[in-house]
C-alpha positions as CSV (number, residue, x, y, z in Angstrom):
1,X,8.2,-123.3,146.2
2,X,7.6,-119.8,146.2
3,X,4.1,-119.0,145.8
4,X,2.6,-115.6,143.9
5,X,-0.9,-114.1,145.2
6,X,-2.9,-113.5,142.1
7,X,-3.2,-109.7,141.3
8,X,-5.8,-108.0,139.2
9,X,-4.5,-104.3,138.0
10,X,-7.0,-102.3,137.0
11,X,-6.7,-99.1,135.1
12,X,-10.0,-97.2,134.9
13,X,-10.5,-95.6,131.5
14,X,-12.5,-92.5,130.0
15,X,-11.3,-90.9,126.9
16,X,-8.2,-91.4,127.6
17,X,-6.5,-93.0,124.9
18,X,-3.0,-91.1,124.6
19,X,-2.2,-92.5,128.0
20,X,-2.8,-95.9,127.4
21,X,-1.2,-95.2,124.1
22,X,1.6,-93.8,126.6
23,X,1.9,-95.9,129.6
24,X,0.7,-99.4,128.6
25,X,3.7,-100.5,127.5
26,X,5.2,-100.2,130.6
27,X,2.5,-101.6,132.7
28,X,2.6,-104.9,130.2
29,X,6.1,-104.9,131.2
30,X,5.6,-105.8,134.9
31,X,8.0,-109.0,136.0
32,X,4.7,-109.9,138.3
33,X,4.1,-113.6,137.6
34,X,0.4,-114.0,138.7
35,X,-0.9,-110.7,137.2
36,X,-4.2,-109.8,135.3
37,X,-4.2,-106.6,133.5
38,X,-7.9,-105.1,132.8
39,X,-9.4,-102.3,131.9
40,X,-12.2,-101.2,132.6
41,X,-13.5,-98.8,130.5
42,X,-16.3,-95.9,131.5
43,X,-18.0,-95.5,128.7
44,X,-15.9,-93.7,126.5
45,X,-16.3,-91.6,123.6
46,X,-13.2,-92.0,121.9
47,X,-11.6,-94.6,120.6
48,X,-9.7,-96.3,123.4
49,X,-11.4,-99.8,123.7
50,X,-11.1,-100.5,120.0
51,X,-7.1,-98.8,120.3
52,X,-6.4,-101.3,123.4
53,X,-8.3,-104.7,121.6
54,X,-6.4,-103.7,118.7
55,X,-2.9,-102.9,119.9
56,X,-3.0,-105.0,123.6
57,X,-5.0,-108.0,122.9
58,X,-3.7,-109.6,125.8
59,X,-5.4,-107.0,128.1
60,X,-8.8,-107.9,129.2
61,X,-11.6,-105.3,128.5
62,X,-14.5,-104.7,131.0
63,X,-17.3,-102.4,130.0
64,X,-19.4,-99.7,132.0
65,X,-22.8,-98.7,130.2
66,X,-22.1,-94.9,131.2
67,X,-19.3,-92.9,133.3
68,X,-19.6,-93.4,136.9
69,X,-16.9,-91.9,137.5
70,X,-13.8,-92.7,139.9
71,X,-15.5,-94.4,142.6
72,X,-18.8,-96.4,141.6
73,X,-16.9,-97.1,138.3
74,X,-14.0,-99.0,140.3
75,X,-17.0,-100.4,142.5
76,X,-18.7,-102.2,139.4
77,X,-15.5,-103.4,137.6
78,X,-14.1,-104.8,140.1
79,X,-16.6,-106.5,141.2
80,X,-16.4,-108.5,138.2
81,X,-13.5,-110.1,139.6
82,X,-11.4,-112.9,141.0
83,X,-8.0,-112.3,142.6
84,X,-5.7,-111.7,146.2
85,X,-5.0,-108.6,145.9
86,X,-6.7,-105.6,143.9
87,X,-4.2,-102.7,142.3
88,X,-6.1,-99.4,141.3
89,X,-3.3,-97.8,138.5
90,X,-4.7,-94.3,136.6
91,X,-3.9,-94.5,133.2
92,X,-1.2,-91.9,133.4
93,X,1.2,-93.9,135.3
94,X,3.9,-95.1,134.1
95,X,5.6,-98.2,136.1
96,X,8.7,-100.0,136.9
97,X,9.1,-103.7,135.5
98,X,9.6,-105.0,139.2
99,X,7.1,-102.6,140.4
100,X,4.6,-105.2,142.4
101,X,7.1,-107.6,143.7
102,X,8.2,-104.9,146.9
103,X,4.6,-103.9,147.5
104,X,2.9,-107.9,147.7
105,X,5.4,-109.1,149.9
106,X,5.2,-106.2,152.3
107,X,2.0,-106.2,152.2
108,X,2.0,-110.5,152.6
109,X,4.2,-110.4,155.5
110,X,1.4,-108.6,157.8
111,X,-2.1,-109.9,157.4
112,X,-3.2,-106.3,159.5
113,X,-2.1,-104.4,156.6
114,X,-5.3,-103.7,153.9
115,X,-3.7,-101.1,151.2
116,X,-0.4,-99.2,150.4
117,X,1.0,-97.1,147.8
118,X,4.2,-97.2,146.1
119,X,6.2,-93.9,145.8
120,X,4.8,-91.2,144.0
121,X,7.2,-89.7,141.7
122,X,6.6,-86.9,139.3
123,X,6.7,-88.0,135.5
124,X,7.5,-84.3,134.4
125,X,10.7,-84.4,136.7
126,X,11.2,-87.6,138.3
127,X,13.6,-86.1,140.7
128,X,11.0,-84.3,142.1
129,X,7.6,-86.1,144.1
130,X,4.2,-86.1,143.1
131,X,1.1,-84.1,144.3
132,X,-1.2,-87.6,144.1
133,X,0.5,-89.2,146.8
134,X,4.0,-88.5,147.1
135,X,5.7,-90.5,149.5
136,X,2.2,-91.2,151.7
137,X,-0.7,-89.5,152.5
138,X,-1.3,-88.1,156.2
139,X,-4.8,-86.2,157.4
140,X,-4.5,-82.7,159.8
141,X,-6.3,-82.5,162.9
142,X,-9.4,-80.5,160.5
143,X,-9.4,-83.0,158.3
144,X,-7.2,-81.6,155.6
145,X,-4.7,-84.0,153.6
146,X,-1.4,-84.2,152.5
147,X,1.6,-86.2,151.7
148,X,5.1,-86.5,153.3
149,X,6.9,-84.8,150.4
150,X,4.3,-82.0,149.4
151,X,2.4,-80.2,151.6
152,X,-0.5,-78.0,149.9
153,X,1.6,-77.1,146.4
154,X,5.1,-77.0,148.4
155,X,6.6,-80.5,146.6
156,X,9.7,-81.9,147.5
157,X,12.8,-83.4,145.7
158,X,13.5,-87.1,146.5
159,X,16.9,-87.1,147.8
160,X,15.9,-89.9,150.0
161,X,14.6,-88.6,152.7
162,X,11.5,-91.4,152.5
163,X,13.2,-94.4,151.7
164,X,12.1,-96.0,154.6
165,X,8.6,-98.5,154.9
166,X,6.3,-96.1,156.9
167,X,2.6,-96.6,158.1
168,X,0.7,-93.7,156.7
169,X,-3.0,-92.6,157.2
170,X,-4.2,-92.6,153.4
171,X,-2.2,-94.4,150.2
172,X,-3.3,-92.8,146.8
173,X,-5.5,-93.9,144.2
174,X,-3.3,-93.1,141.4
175,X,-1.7,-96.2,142.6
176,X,-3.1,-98.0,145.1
177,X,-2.7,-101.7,146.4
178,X,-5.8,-103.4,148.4
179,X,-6.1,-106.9,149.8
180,X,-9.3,-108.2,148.1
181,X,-10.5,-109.5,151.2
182,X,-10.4,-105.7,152.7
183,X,-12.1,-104.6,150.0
184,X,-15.2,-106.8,150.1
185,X,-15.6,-106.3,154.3
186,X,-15.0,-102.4,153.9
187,X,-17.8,-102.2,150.6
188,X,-15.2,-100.6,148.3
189,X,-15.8,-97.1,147.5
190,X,-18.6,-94.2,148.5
191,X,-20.3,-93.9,145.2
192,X,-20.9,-90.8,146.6
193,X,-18.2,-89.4,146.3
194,X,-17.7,-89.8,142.4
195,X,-14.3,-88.6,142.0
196,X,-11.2,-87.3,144.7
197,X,-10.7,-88.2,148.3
198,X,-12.6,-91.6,147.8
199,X,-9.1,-93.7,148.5
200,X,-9.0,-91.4,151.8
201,X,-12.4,-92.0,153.1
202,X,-11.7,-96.1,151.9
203,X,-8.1,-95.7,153.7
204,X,-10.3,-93.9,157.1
205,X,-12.9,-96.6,157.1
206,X,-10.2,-99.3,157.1
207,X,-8.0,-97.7,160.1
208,X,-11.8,-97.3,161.8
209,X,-11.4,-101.5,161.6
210,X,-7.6,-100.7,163.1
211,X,-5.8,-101.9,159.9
212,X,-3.0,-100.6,158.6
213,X,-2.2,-98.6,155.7
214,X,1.3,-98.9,154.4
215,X,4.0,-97.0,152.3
216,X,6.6,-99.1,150.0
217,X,9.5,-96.8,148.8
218,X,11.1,-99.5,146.9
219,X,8.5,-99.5,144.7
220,X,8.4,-96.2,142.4
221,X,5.6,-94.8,139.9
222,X,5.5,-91.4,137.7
223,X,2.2,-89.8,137.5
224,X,1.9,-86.8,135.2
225,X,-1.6,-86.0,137.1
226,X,-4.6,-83.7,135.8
227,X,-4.9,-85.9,133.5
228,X,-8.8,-85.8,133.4
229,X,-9.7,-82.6,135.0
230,X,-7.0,-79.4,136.3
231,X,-6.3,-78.7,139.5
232,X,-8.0,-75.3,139.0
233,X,-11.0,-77.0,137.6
234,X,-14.2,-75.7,139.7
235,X,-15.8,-79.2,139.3
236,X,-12.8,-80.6,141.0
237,X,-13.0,-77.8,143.9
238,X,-16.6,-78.8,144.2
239,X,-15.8,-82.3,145.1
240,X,-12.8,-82.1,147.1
241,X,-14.2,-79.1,149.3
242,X,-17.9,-81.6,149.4
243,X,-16.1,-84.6,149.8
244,X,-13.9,-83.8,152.4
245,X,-17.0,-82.9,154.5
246,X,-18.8,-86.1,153.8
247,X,-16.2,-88.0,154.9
248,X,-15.4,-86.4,158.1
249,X,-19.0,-86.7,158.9
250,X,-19.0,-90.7,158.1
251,X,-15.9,-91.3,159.8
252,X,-15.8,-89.3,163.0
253,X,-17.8,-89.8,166.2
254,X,-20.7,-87.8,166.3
255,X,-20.1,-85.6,168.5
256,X,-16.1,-84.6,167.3
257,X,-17.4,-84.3,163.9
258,X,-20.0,-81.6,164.7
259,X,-17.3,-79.1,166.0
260,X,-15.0,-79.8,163.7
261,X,-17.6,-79.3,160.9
262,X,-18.2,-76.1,162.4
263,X,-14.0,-74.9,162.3
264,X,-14.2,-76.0,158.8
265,X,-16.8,-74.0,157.1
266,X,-15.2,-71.4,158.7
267,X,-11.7,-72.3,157.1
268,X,-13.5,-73.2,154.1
269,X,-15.3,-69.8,154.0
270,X,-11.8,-68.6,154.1
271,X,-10.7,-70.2,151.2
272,X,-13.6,-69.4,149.3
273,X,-12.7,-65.5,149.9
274,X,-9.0,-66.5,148.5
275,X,-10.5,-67.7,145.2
276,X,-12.7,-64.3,145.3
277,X,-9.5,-62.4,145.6
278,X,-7.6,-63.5,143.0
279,X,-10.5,-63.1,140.6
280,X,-11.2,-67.5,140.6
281,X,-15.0,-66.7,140.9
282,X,-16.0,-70.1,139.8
283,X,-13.9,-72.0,142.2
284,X,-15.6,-69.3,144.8
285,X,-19.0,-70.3,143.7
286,X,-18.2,-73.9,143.7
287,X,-17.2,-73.5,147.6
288,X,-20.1,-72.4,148.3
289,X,-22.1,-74.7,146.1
290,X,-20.2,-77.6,147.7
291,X,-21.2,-76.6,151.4
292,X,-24.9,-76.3,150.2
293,X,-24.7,-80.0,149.1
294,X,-23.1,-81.3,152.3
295,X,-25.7,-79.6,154.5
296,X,-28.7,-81.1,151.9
297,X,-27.1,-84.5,152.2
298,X,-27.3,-84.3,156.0
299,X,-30.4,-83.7,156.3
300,X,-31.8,-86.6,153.8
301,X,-30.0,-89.6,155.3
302,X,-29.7,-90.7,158.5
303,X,-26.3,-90.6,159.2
304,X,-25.5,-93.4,161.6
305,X,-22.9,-93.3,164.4
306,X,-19.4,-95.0,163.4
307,X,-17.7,-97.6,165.6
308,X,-14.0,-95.9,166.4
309,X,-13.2,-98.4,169.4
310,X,-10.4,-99.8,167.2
311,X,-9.4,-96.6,165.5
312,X,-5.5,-97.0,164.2
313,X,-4.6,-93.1,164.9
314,X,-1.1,-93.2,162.8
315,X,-1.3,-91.3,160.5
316,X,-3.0,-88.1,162.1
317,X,-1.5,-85.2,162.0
318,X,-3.0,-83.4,165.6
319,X,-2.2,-79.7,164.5
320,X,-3.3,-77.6,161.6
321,X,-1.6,-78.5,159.0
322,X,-2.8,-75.1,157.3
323,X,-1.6,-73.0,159.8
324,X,1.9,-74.5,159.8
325,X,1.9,-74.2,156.1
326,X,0.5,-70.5,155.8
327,X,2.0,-69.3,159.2
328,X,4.7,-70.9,160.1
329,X,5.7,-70.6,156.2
330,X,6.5,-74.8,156.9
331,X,7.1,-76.6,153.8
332,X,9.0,-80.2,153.9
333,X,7.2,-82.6,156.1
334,X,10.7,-83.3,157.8
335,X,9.9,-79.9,159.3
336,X,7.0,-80.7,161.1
């Protein structure tokens, strides 16, 4: 008898009604046997929970009392429940039926393996990969991200070239697949963080433990991305420029993370003069407002040294990945 881990699928919610509207359907549609669909709704002003208790009855609703954005707002919904395996789906994702099926059994077959990611297609042109993920996230030697298939905003066409199961460093929270057990030992997300690069500093913290985190090209997703703040949003520069400093501090040793700090703010500084240049004076300011925060964060906690003596390094990227990009004009991760 073939036996199906249950799976909870959680889409977080917050005013986003013309994507569930959108991509619902699809996600109802999933062939998974043993599946829970929730979502869990942060506290929205629209009119999405009465839209999806109308329209998807079958969907079970859970309920923040305010927007706590990406990470904590996972943290408290899914704390709520009971299930094998947790999958974190943005609302603006639409889904194959046999979607799951790949991603469970790879992921079943290897009890070292904590989370994956399906494929990230683009939902605009689904020939073409997506910036949330792509075909697996990697992290630089500074600490910078980026995916096989799109490096900075250099995206690639699937013709193939990732159709293989790969270990990768980070999988993406527009779709990503955790083993609940994994989830509980690691304490889910840094509230923290609030929004972007918590899945990275989750995916870290987990290869800290030495587990593995896994891409599943036989699964495929379209994302149509931005969908609650642009990528030339300043609050969004603010938190990926903060964010990515936090977790380089939690997650390196001590004393790697101090130099490395240092390269960064200079590489950061650097970006912040980009913005400046091409007249982006908010996204500027919120470099520079982001840096201010790190360094005040610092020095109110305690920051405790992190155990690495079981660090999984695959995944890491040990060159710059900006200077390949920007110098050596590199643009396909096959080039590398």
């Amino acid at each position: 008898m073939i036996l199906f881990p249950k799976v909870a699928l959680v889409i977080l919610n917050w005013n986003g009604k013309k994507y569930l509207q959108q991509f619902l359907p699809s996600v109802i549609a999933s062939s998974y046997p043993n599946l829970e669909i929730v979502v869990g709704d942060n506290a929205s002003t629209d009119d999405s929970v009465v839209f999806v208790k109308k329209n998807f009855p079958t969907i079970r609703i859970i309920q923040n009392d305010k927007n706590y954005g990406f990470a904590e707002g996972y943290n408290r919904i899914l704390a709520q429940l009971e299930a094998d395996y947790f999958v974190l789906l943005n609302s603006d994702v639409e889904v194959e039926p046999s979607w799951i099926e790949p991603l469970i059994e790879l992921m079943e077959n290897d009890d070292r393996i904590a989370a994956a990611q399906p494929k990230l297609l683009s939902y605009a042109n689904k020939q073409l990969f997506e910036y949330a993920g792509a075909a697996g996230g990697l992290l630089d030697i500074f600490g910078y991200p980026f995916c096989r298939g799109r490096i900075f905003d250099s995206i690639e066409a699937d013709t193939g070239q990732y159709n293989a199961i790969a270990e990768i460093f980070w999988a993406s929270g527009a779709a990503f697949f955790i083993k609940k057990k994994y989830w509980d030992e690691i304490g889910g997300f840094d509230a923290r963080f609030f929004a972007h690069m918590e899945e990275i500093d989750l995916c870290w913290r987990l290869k800290n433990k030495g587990y593995k985190i896994m891409y599943c090209p036989d699964s495929r997703v379209y994302h149509v991305g931005g969908g609650t703040l642009s990528s030339e949003h300043p609050y969004k520069t603010y938190l990926n420029f903060r964010n990515n400093l936090m977790m380089l501090r939690k997650n390196l040793p001590l004393s790697r993370s101090v130099w490395i700090i240092f390269i960064r703010f200079w590489l950061d500084l650097a970006s912040l003069v980009k913005y400046g240049l091409a007249g982006k004076f908010k996204n500027a300011a919120a470099v520079s407002r982001a840096h201010c925060h790190f360094l005040k964060s610092i020095l109110q906690s305690n920051n405790p040294s992190v155990d690495t003596s079981n660090f999984n390094h695959v995944g890491i990227f040990h060159q710059s990945i900006a200077l390949k990009h920007f110098v050596s004009k590199v643009k396909h991760f096959g080039d590398l």
